[in-house]
C-alpha positions in Angstrom: -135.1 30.9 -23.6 -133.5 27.5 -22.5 -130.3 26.7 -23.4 -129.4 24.1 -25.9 -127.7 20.8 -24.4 -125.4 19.5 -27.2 -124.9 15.5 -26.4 -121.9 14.7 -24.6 -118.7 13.5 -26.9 -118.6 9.7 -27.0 -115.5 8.9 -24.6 -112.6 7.5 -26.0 -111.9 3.6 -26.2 -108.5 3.1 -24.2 -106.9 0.3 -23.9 -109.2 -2.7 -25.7 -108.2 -2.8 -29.4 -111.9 -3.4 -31.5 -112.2 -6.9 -31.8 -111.9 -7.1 -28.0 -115.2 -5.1 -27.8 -117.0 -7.6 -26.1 -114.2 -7.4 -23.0 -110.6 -9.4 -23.6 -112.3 -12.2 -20.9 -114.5 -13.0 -24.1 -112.1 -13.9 -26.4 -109.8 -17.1 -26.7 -106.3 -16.1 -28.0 -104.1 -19.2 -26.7 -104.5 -23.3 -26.0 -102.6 -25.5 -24.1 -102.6 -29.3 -25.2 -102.1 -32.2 -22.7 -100.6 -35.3 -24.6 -99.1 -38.5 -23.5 -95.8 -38.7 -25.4 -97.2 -40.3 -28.7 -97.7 -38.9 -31.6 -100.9 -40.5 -32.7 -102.5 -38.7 -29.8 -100.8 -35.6 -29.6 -101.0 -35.1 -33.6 -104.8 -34.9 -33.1 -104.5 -32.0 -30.4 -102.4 -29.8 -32.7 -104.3 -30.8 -35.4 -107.3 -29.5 -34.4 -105.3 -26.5 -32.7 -104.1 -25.7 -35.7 -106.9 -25.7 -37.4 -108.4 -23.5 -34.9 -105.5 -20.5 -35.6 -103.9 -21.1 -32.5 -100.7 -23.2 -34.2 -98.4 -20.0 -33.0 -100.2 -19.2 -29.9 -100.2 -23.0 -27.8 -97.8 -24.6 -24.8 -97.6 -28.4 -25.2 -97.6 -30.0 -21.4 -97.3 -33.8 -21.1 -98.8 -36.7 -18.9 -96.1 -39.2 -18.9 -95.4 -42.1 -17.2 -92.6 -44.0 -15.7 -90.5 -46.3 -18.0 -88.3 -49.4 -18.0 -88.4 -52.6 -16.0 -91.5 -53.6 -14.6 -93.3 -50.5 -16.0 -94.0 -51.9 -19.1 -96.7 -53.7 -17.2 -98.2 -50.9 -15.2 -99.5 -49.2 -18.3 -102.9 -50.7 -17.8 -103.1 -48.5 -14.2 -104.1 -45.3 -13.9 -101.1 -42.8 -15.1 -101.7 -41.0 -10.7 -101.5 -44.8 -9.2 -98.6 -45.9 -11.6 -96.7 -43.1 -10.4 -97.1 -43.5 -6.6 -96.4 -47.3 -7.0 -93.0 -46.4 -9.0 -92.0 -44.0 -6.2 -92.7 -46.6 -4.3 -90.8 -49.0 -5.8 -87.6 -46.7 -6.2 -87.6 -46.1 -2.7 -88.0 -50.0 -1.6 -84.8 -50.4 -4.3 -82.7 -47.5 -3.1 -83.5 -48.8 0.2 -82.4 -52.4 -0.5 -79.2 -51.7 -1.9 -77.9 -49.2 0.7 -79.3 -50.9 3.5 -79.6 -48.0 5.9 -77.0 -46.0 4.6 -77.5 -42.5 4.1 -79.3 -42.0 0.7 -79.5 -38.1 -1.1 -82.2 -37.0 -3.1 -84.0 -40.1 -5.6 -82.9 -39.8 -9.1 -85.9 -38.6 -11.9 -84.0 -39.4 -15.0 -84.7 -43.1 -16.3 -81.6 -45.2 -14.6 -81.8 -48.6 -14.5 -85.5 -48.8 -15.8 -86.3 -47.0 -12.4 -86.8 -43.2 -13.1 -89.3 -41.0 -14.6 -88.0 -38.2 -16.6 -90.3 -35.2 -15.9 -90.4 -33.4 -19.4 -92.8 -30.8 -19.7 -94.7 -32.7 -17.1 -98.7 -31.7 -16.7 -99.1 -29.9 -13.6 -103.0 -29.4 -12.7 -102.2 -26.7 -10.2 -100.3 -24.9 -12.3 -102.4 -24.6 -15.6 -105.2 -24.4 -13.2 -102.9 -21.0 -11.5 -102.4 -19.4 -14.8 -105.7 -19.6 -16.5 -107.1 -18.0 -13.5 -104.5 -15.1 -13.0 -104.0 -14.3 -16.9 -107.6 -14.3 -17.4 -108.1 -10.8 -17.4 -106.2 -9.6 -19.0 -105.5 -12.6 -22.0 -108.7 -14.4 -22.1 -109.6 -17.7 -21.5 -107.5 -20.9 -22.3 -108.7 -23.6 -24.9 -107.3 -26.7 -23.6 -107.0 -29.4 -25.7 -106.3 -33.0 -24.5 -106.4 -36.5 -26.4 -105.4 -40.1 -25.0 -106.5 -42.3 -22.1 -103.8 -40.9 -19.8 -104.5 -37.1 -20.2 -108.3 -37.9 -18.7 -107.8 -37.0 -14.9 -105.8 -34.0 -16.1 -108.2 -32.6 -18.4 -111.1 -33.3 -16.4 -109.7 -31.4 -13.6 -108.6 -28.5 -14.9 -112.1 -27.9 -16.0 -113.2 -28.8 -12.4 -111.3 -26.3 -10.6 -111.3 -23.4 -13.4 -114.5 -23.9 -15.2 -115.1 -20.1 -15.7 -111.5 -19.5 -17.4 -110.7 -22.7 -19.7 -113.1 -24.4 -22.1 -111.6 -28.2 -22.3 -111.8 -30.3 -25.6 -111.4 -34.1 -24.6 -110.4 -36.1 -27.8 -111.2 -39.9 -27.7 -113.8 -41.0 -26.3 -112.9 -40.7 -22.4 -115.5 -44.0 -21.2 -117.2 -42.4 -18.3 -118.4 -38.8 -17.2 -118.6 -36.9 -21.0 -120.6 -34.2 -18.6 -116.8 -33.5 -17.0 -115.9 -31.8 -20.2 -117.1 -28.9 -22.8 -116.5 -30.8 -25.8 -116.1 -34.6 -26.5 -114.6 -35.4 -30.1 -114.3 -39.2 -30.9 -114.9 -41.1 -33.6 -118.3 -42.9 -34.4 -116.7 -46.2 -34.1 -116.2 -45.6 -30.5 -119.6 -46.2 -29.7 -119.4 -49.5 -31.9 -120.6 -51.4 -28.6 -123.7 -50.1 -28.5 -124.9 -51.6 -32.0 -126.5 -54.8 -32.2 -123.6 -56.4 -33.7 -121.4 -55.4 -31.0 -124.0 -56.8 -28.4 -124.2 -60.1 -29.9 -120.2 -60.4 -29.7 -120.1 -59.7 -25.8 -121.4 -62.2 -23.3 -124.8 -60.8 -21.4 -123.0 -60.8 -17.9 -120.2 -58.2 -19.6 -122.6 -56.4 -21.5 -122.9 -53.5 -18.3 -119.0 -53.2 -18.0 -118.6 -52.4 -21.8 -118.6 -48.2 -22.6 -119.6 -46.0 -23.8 -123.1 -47.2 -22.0 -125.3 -44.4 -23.8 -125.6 -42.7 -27.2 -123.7 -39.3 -27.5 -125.6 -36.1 -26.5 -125.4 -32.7 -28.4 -121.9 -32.0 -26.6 -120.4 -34.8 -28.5 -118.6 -34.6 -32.0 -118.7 -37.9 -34.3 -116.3 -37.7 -37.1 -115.4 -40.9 -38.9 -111.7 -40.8 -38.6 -109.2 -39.4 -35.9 -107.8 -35.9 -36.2 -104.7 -34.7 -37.8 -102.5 -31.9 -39.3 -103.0 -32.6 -43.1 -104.9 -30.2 -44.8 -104.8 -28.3 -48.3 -101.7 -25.5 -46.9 -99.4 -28.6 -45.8 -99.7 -30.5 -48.7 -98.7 -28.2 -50.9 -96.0 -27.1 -48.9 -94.7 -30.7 -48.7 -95.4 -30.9 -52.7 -92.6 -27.9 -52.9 -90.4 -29.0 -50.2 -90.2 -32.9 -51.7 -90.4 -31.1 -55.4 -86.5 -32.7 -55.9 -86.5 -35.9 -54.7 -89.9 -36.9 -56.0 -91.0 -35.1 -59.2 -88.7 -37.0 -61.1 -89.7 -40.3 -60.0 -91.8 -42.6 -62.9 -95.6 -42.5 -62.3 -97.5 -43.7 -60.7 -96.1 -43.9 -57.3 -97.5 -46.3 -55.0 -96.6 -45.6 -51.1 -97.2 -48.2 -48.9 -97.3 -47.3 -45.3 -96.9 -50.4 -42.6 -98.1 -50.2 -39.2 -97.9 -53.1 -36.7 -100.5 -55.6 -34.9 -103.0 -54.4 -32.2 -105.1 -55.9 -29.9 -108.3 -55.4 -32.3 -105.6 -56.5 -35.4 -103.3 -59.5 -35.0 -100.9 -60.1 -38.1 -97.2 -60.8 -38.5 -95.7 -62.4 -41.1 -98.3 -64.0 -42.9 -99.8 -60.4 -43.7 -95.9 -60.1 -45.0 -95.8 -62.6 -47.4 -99.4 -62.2 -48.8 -98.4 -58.1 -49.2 -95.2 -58.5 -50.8 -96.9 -61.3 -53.2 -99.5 -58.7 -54.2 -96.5 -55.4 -54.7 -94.8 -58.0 -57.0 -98.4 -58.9 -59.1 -98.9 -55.0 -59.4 -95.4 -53.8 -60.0 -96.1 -53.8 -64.0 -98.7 -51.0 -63.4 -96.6 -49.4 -61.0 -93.9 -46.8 -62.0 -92.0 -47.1 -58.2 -93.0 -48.0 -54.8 -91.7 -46.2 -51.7 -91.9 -48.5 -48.6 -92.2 -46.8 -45.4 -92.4 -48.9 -41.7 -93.3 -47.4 -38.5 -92.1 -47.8 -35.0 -94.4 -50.4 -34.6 -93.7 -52.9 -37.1 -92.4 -56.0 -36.2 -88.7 -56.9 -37.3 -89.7 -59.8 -38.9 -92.2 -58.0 -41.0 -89.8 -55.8 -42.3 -87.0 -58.4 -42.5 -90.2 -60.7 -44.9 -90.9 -57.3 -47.0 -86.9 -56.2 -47.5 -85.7 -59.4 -48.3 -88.7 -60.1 -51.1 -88.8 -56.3 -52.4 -85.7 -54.4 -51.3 -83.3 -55.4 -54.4 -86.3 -54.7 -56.9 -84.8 -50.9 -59.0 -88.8 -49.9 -59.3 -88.8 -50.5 -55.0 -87.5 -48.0 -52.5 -87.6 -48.7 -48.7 -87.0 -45.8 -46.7 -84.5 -47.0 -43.6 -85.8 -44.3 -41.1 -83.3 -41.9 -41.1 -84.2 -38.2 -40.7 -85.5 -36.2 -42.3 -89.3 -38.5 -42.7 -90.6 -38.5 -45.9 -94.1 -38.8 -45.1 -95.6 -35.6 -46.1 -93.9 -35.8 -49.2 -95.3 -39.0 -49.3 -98.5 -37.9 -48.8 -98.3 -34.7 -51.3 -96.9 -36.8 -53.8 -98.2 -40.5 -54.0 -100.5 -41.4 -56.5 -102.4 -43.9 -54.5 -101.6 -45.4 -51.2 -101.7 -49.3 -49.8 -102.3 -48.9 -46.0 -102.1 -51.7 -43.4 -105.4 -51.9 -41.5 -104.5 -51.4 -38.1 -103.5 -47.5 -37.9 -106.9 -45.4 -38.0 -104.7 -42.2 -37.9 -102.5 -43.3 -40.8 -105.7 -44.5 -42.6 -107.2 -41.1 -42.0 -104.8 -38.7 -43.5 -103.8 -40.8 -46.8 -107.8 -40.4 -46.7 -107.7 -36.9 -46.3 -105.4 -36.3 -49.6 -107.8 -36.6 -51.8 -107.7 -34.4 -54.9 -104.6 -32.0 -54.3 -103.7 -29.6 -57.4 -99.7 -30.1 -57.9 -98.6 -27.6 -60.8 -101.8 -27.2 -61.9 -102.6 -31.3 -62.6 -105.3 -32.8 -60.4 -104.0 -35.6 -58.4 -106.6 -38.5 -57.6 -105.2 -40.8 -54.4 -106.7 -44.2 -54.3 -106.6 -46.0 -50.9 -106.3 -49.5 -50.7 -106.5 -51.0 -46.9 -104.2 -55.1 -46.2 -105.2 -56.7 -43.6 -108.8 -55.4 -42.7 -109.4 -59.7 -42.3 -107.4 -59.4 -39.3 -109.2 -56.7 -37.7 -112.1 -57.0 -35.2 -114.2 -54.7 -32.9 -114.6 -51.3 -33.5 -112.1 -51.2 -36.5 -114.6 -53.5 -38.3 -116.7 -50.4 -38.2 -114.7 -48.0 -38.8 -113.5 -49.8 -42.1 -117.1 -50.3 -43.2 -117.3 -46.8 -42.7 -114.9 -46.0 -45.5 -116.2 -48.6 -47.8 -119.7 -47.0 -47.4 -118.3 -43.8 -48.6 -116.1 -45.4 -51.6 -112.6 -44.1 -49.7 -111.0 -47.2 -49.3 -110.7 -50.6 -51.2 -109.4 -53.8 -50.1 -105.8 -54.5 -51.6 -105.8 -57.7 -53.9 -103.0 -57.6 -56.0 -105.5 -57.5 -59.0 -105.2 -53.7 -59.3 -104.2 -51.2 -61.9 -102.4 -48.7 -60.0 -102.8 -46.5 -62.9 -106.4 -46.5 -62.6 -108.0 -44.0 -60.2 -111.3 -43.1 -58.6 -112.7 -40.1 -57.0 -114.4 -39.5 -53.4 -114.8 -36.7 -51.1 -111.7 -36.6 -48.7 -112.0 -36.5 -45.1 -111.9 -32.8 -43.8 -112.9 -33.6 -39.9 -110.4 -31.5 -38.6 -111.7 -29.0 -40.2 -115.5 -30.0 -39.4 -114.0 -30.2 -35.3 -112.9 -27.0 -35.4 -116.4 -25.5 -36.5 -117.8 -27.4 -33.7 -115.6 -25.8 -31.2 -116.5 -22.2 -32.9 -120.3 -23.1 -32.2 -119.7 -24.4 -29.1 -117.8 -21.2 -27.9 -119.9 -18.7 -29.6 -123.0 -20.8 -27.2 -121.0 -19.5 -24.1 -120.4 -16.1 -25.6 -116.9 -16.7 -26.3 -114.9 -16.3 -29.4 -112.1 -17.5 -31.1 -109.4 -14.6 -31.7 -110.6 -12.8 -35.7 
């Protein structure tokens, strides 16, 4: 008679928890965003990093660029060539002054307009270093980069560590999409591709204007840029602002000022025509709170203080810490936004309906100065209008009145687009 073989025991799983079963090198559990120093940009990284669970688990490196003197007129080179010709230059200075004598190392902080302070500074090489030692045994890195000058970075990372990063390019980064996994922009980036656009540019410019081709299936169109505000942060603001603005009559109007671009001249005539309309709708209004931004011009704010800034229903917030803008944006119940800021047009947009102490909050937006506006802003307004977000700002309103429409929730959108896009390479985000 043969003896029985009882099946081996199943050998026990060392060292890879269970939701690593598919091996640690499938599984994304940190990011790294490049940013260039402004907020508008770098907001959108962590936005969507956020949004992605990795808020705890990301380094923030930065592309910057030299500053002071004649700098302020480089920004239209590349970030690698501004660089070299500001070494350049700092040498050719140093070299002037001493005239031969002996000269120790150059200075890096900013002295004398010359200097580049190296903060957190982007090194290829080294992301590049890490993702490829630490892969086995932490996964691969998400990297997440937004703005003209983070580009080159991005792009090469994913050139020389394809098989251990998966790189996110936010904005639409002109040429070679195929240098990236995933391209978010907005739909209004590809504004000069419409008929419209082609009628506005002269036939012999027509072949220098990009994007040149519609997006493929690697690109993400949202309608808006990215951002942090979502249901979690609004509440919290709603709690932490609970004291300053719970008290204050209803309804509150905030009305957030930005500053003229190349696509949307103003200055003071947008002043004078805003502060005229606040005054017409004050008697619906139970208080304003003014808020300018770094970019406004002083004689903006000098128009809108001087017409608005001794009224008792009108507060204008001076800029010292701490901001109130999430409590702002928790709070308000409508918003009047200058035209010019598509990232502070898209998170008063994103508001919505927020429950505060159980009473549904409706947020009207009202855009100033959209006839200013050309281009691609043009579009991205119409955009809005087409989905009943935004109205234009008259001074006819009853702030009192309110309308509803379904708030912007692109980050959130993005970040399902980077789970599909993962789960297509048979990687994972961390459960």
């Amino acid at each position: 008679m043969r003896p029985i073989r009882l099946p081996e025991p199943p050998s026990p799983k060392l060292g890879t928890p269970e939701i690593f079963e598919g091996g640690v090198s499938g599984v994304v559990r940190r990011a790294v965003v490049i940013g260039n120093g402004f907020p508008g940009s770098e907001n959108q990284s962590i936005g969507l990093v956020r949004a992605l669970g990795l808020a705890d688990k990301h380094v923030l490196y930065r592309v910057t660029r030299p500053k002071g003197g004649i700098n302020e007129w480089l920004h239209w080179l590349p970030v690698s060539v501004h660089k070299k010709l500001d070494c350049v230059m700092r040498k050719m200075f140093i070299l002037l002054i001493y005239r031969g004598k002996r000269v120790g190392s150059l200075p890096t902080e900013n002295g004398g307009g010359l200097g580049l302070k190296c903060v957190l500074e982007a090194d290829v090489q080294e992301i590049v270093t890490m993702a490829r030692q630490t892969y086995e045994t932490d996964g691969p890195i998400l990297v997440v980069a937004c703005g003209r000058d983070t580009i080159s970075v991005a792009s090469s990372i994913r050139r020389l560590a394809s098989e251990n990063v998966f790189v996110v390019q936010i904005l639409h980064p002109r040429l070679h999409l195929n240098r990236y996994d995933l391209v978010i922009t907005p739909k209004h980036d590809y504004y000069p591709l419409t008929p419209e656009a082609q009628k506005q540019v002269p036939q012999f410019l027509r072949g220098w204007i990009t994007p040149r081709e519609p997006p493929d299936r690697h690109v993400v169109l949202t309608i808006g840029a990215l951002h942090q505000i979502d249901a979690n942060s609004l509440r919290n603001a709603a709690s932490q602002w609970r004291d300053e603005f719970a008290a204050l009559p209803k309804p509150l109007l905030v009305v957030n000022i930005g500053g003229p671009t190349s696509n949307c001249r103003y200055g003071v005539d947008l002043a004078k025509q805003l502060t005229t309309y606040l005054l017409s709708v004050l008697v619906s209004c139970g208080s304003i709170r003014i808020c300018f931004s770094s970019r406004t011009p002083e004689k903006v704010c000098s128009v809108i203080t001087k017409e608005l800034g001794g009224n008792p229903k009108v507060y204008i917030w001076d800029g010292e810490e701490p901001n109130p803008h999430m409590g702002h944006l928790a709070w308000a119940d409508a918003f009047v936004v200058t035209a010019d800021s598509v990232s502070m047009i898209s998170e008063v947009c994103s508001t919505g309906i927020l429950v505060v102490s159980a009473c549904i909050t409706r947020k009207p937006v009202y855009l100033t100065g959209s006839e200013h506006c050309k281009w691609k802003l043009c579009d991205f307004h119409k955009s809005l209008k087409e989905r009943g977000m935004v109205r234009p700002f008259t001074g006819l309103e009853n702030i009192s009145e309110s309308w509803s429409y379904p708030p912007l929730n692109e980050t959130a959108e993005a970040a399902n687009r980077v789970h599909e896009a993962l789960a297509e390479r048979g990687w994972r985000l961390r459960a």
